[in-house]
N, C-alpha and C positions, 0 to 999 in steps of 0.2 A: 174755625171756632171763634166764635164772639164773646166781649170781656162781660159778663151779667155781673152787676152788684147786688149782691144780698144787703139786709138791713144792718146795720153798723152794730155791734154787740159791745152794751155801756156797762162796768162797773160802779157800783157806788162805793165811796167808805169814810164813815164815820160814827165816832163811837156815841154820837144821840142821833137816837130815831125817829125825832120828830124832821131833824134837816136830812136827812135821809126821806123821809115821806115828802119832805116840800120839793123836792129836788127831784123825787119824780111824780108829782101830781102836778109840776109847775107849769108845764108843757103838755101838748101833744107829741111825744116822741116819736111815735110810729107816722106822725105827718112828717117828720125833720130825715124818717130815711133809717132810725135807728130803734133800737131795742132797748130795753133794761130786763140782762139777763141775771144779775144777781146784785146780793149786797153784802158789807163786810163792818162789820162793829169795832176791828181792830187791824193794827199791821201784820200782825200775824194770820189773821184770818184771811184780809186780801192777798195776800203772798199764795196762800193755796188755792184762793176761788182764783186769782189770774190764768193760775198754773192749770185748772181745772176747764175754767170758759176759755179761756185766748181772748182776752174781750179786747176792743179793738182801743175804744176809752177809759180812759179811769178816772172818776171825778173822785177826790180825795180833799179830807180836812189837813189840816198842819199840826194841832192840836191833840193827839191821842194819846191815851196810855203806852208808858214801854215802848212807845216808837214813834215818833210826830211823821207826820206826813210828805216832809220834804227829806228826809232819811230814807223812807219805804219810794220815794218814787227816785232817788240814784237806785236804790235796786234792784226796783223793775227796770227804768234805762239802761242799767248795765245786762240782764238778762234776756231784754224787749226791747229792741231798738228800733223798731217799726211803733210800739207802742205810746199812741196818746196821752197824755196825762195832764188835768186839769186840775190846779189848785183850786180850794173850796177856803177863803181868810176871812177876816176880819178887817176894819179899817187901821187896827192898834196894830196888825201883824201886816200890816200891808208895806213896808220897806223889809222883812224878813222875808215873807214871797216872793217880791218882786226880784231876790236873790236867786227864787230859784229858777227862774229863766234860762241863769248859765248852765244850768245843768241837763237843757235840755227839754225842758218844760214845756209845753206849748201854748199854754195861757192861762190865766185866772181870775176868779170871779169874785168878787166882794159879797159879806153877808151885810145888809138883811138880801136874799138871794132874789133879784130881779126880774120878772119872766123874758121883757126885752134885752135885756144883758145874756142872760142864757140863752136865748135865742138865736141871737151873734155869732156866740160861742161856738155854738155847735154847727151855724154854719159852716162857718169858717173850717172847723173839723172837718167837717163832710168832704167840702172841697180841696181839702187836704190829700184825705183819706184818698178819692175817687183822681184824685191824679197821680199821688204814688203809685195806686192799683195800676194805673191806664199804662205809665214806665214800666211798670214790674211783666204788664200783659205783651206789650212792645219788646222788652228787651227778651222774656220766654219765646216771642215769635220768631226773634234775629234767632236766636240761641238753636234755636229750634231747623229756621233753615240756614246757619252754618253746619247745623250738625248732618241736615240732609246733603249741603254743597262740602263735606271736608273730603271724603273721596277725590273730588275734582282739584279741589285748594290743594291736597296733598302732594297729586301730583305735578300740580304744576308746580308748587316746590320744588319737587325732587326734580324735574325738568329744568327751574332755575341751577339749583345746585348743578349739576351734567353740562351746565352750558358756560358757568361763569366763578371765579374764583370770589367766593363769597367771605365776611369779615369772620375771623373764629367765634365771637361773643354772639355775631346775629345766627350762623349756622346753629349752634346750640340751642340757641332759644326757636327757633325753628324745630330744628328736630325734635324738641321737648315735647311742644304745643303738639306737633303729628304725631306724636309713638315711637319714634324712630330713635333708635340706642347705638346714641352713636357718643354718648358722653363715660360711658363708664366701659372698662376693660380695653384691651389694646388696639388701638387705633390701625384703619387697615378694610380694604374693599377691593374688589374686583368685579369688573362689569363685562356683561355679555351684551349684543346688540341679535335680535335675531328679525330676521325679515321674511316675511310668507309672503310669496307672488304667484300667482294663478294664472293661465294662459287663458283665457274661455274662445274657445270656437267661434268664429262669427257667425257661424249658421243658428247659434243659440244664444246669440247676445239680446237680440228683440224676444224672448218670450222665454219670462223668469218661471213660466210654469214645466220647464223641464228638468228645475230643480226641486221636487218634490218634500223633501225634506229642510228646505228653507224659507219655511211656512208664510204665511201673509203675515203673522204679526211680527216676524221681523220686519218685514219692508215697511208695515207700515209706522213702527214703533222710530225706526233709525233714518224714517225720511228724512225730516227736519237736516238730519246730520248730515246730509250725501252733499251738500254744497261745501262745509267746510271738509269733507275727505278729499272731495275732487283735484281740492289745488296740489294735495301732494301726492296723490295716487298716479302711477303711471301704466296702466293698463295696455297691453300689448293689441291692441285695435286697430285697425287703419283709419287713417287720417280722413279718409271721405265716409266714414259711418256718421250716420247722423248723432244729434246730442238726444236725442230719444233712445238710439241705439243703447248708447256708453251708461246712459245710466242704470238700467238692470244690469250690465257688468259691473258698475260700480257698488252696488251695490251685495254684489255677491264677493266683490276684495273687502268688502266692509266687514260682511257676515263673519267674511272667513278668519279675519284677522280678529273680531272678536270670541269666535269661538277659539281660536288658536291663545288671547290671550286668558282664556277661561283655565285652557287647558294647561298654561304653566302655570298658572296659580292654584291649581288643584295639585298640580307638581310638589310646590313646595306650602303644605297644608297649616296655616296657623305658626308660618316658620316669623317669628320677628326678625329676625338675621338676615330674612330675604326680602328686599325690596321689588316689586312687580312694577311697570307702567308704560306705559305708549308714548314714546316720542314726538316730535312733531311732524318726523317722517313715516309716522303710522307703521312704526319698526318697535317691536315690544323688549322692554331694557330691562333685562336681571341685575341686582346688584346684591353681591353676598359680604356681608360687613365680617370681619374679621380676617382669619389667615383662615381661609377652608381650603386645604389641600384638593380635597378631592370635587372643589366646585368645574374643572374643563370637563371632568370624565361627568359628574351628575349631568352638564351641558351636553354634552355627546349624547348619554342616553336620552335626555331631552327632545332633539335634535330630530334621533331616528323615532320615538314616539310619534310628533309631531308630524313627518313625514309618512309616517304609516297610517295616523289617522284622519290628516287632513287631507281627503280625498273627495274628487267628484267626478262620477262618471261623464266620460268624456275630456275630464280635464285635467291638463299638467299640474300639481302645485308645488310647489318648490321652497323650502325651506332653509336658510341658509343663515350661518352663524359665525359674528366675530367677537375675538376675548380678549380684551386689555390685559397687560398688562396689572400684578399684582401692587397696590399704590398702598405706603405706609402710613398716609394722613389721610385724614377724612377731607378737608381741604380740597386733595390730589383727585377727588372724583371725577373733575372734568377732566382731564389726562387720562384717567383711564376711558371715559367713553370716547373722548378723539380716539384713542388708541382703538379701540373694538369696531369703531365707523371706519378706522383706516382699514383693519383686518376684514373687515364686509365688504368693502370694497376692493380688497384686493382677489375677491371673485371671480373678476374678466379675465384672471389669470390660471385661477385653480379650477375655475366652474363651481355652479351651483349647488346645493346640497351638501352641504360641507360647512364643518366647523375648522373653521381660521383663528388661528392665535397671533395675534401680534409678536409675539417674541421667538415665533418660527420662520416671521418673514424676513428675509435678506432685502437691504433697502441699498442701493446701492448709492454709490458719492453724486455721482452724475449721469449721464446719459453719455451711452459707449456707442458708436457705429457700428455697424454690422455688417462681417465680412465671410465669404462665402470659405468655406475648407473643398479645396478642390481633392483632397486623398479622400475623404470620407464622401463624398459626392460620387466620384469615380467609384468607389467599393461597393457603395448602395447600389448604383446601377449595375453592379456586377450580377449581385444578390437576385437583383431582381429577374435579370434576364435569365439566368439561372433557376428562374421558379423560386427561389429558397426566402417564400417569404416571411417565415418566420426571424429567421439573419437579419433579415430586409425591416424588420419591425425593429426589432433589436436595435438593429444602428440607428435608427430613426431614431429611436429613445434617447440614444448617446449622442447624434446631432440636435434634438431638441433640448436635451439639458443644460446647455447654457444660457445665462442670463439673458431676458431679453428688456426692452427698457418699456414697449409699447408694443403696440398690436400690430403696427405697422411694420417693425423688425422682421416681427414674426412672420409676416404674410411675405417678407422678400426669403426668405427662407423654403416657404413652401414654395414659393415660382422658383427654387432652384431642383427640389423636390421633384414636382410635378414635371420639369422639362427633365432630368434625370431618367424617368419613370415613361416618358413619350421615347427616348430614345434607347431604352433596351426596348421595347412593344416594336418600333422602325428594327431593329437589331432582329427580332426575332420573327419579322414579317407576319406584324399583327396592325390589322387595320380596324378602323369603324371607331363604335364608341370603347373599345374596351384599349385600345391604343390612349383614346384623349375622350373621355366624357366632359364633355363642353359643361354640360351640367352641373356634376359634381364640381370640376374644377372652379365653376362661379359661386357653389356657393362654397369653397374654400376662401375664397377671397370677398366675401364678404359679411364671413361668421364677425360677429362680436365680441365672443371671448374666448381664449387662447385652447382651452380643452375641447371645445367643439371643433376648433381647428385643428387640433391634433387628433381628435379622434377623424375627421374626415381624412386629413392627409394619410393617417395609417390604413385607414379602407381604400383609398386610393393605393397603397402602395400592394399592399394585400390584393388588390382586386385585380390589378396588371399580375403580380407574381401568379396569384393563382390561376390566371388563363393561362399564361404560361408553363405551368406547370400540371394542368389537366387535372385542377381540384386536388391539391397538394395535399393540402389541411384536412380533405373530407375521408383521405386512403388511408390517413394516419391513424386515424378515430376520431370522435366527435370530444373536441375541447373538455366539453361539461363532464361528460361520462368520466375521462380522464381525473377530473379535480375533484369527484365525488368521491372516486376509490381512494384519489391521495387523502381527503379528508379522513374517510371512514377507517384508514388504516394508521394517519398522524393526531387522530383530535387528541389522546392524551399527551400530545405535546402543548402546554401551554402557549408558547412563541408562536405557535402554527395560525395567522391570521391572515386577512385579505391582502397585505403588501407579501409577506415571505410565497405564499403559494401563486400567486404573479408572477414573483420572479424565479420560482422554480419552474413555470410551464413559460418562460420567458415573455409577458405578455403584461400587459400596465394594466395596476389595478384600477384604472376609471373603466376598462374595458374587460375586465374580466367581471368584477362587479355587476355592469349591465346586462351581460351575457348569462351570467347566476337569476339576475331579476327576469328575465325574459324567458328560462328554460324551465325554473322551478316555483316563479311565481314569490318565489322571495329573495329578499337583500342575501349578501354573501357573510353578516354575521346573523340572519335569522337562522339561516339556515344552516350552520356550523351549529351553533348553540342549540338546535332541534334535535342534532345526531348528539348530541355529548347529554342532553336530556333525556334522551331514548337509551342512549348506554347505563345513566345511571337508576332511570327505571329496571334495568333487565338485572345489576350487579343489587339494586335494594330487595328482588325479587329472590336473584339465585345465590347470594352469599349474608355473610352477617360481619360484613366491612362496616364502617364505623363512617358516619359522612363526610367527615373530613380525608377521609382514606379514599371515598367514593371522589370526591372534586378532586383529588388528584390525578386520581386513574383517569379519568374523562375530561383533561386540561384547566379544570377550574383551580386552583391550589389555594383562592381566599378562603375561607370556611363561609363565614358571613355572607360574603358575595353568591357564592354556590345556595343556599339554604334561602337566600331570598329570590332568586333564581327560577331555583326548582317549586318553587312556593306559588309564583310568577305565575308558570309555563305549566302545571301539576294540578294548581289548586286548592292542594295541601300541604301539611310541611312533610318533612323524608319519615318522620315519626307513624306519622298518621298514614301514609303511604302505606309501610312498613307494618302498620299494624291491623292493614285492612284486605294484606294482599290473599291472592287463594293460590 
């Protein structure tokens, strides 16, 4: 948009008509750039024509009735502060004018009235005028793209704040300027750190037309951007793909992590209380200002949303979350995002997918050596040569529950494992791969983090037991079948979740878990929460229980929690259920 100057809109005022008509027959006006849109015979009368036109000048006498002229132009100045005002004197009144300069006045003309003297004048106005404008057009453009870049400014604030202990007086005036209500009610945040990682296949890394749904005008919208993602994205690629390769992956960790941060900001709708933003490690940061009790569990469900809908055929994506620590100053925000970066990263330990709290981890004083238990070693192999590899999993659990300090503890541990597990197989005159799979045991020893390691070592130990034992596991009954009945016969026990039904079928729940997603096609609280939804469809169908009577029977016992639930999963609320059934 371009600044256009219209023609300048003059006032006249004074109470003879005849210096009123000289004043505008003096000139050519409409050559100077300006108008004469009215006139006024007194103070009172230009008071309402100002109010009326907006004129831009006001050529004014000194001299009127009931209000002289440098009276009526303080107050226009005081109501018109952009407004022009030119004295109209005399040479007798001319040290009484010239007073009113201080007041703001922009200049004045002597009678008998000059046509080169007003001529001056009103350049000079023009030139006034046409520079204020061109400021006022200038500062509306800044105004205008701050308001487009505050988004960006915003967060890079709240990114300063997350990384640096900032002065109290500037924090405030910061927050102010953004929106952010951090000055009034009780001081107090807590931050989440959450990271979406995607594996993409190499066979589809060169041709982004196998993602159908990740249109051209992404790619072509977020080009620009794919050099500054680059530096922090770490894409699981091999090192010999070309850089033509990496960048349609990269571009699809771009997409995904924007659509993932769309998706927590629709999370939390219009919440002020919730701060949303991107890190510099392209890791999207919740921060919930005040004490909100129930912000891990909101994150949990978070979590599994995210991991349910950020999907793409063919590929992993992995969602994972850390939570600081509860901080009583606003100050404290960098502490709490160390604190949540530390809980993200204590991932190589717990594995991926998973919401991590800081204040659940055990951090130990120092780094302990790691020392073999020759009784539990001897028992395992007991177990195992015996087929009894359920025992056999078992004690595993109880050998891996202790602290381990690094990855490398860990891995001397599974070579006590693994060589344990070769010599009941020699024990029981078993050869080939099912004695020592070279395989499997390589890539024991060179998982990354601690849960892929334990779950191969327990398939290793499972996998000897079971040859051993002529398919142990499979005479018993099939696992799942098992923890469906226990479900369908414990769901109105509240407590009954994926750790307590683990360890009643004696089996870790990172592995029972998996085994739920791969049989039935869902996580092990979808599918829990499916049957306790389907129960209390059948009790709003065949009784006149009351809902909160209903989420108890069927393990839900919040009222609230149940009713948004069923709302959720239904479509409707239990009312409207209830009042539509046949």
């Amino acid at each position: 948009m371009e600044l256009t100057v219209e023609p300048l809109k003059v006032l006249i005022v004074d109470d003879e008509y005849l210096i009123r008509n000289l004043l505008r027959m003096r000139i050519d006006w409409e050559q100077q750039g300006m108008t004469i849109v009215g006139e006024a015979s007194d103070a009172e009368e230009a008071l309402d024509q100002v109010e009326l036109l907006r004129p831009d000048i006001v050529f004014t006498d000194i001299y009127m009735p009931k209000m002289d002229g440098i009276e009526l132009s303080g107050i226009l100045m005081e109501r018109y502060p952009n407004l022009k005002i030119v004295v109209v004197t005399g040479h007798d009144e001319f040290e009484y004018a010239r007073q009113s300069v201080k007041l703001g006045i922009s200049d004045f003309i002597l009678k008998p009235i000059r046509a080169s003297e007003l001529l001056q004048v009103t350049a000079k106005l023009r030139v006034a005028i046409e520079q204020e404008m061109g400021r006022e057009y200038e500062l509306m453009k800044l105004r205008e793209e701050m308001k487009q870049s505050l988004p960006y400014l915003r967060e890079r604030f709240v990114n300063q704040w997350l990384s640096e202990v900032m002065p109290e007086d500037e924090l405030q005036e910061k927050a102010r300027f953004f929106g952010i209500p951090i000055s009034s009610g009780k001081p107090g945040l807590c931050i989440a750190v959450m990271e979406v990682e995607v594996a993409v296949p190499q066979a589809k890394i060169a041709a982004p037309e196998v993602y159908p749904h990740l249109s051209e005008p992404y790619y072509q919208t977020h080009k620009a951007q794919r050099g500054l993602q680059q530096q922090h994205a770490q894409p699981r690629l091999s090192q010999h793909q070309t850089e033509a390769h990496r960048q349609p992956a990269e571009e699809i960790h771009i997409l995904l992590r924007m659509v993932g941060m769309k998706q927590v900001q629709a999370f939390y709708p219009q919440d002020s209380q919730t701060i949303i933003v991107m890190d510099p490690h392209n890791r999207i940061v919740v921060l919930s200002l005040g004490a909100d009790t129930e912000f891990a569990n909101q994150v949990q469900q978070l979590q599994e949303e995210l991991q349910h809908t950020l999907k793409l055929e063919g590929c992993e994506v992995d969602v994972t979350v850390g939570i600081g620590q509860w901080q009583s100053a606003w100050g404290r925000a960098c502490v709490g995002y160390r604190e949540a970066c530390r809980a993200l990263d204590y991932q190589a330990f717990v594995g991926k997918n998973q919401v991590i709290c800081f204040e659940d981890l055990v951090i130990e004083g120092g780094k302990k050596p790691y020392h073999s238990d020759a009784q539990l070693l001897q028992q395992l192999q007991f177990y195992v040569s015996v087929g009894a590899g359920e025992e056999a999993v078992l004690l595993l659990e109880r050998m891996l529950s202790v602290p381990f300090s690094d990855v490398s503890q860990f891995r001397m541990a599974a070579m006590d494992v693994v060589t344990e597990c070769q010599r009941a197989a020699i024990e029981q005159q078993i050869e080939g791969e099912h004695a020592l799979n070279k395989e499997a045991v390589a890539a024991i020893f060179t998982a990354d983090h601690l849960p892929e390691l334990k779950s191969m070592l327990e398939q290793h130990v499972r996998t000897v037991s079971d040859v051993i034992q002529a398919k142990r596991q499979a005479k018993e009954g099939n696992l799942i079948d098992r923890v469906i009945a226990y479900l369908e016969e414990n769901m109105g026990n509240a407590e009954v979740g994926l750790s307590s039904t683990a360890a009643a079928f004696y089996v870790s729940s990172g592995h029972l878990g998996r085994l739920m997603k791969k049989e039935t096609g869902q996580t092990f609280v979808e599918y829990l929460t499916q049957l306790r939804i389907k129960k209390a469809e059948m009790l709003l169908k065949q009784t006149d229980m009351k809902g909160y009577e209903i989420g108890e029977q069927v393990g839900i016992p919040d009222p609230h929690y149940f009713s948004v639930l069923f709302k959720k999963h239904i479509g409707r609320s239990m009312n409207e259920y209830r009042n539509v059934k046949t």
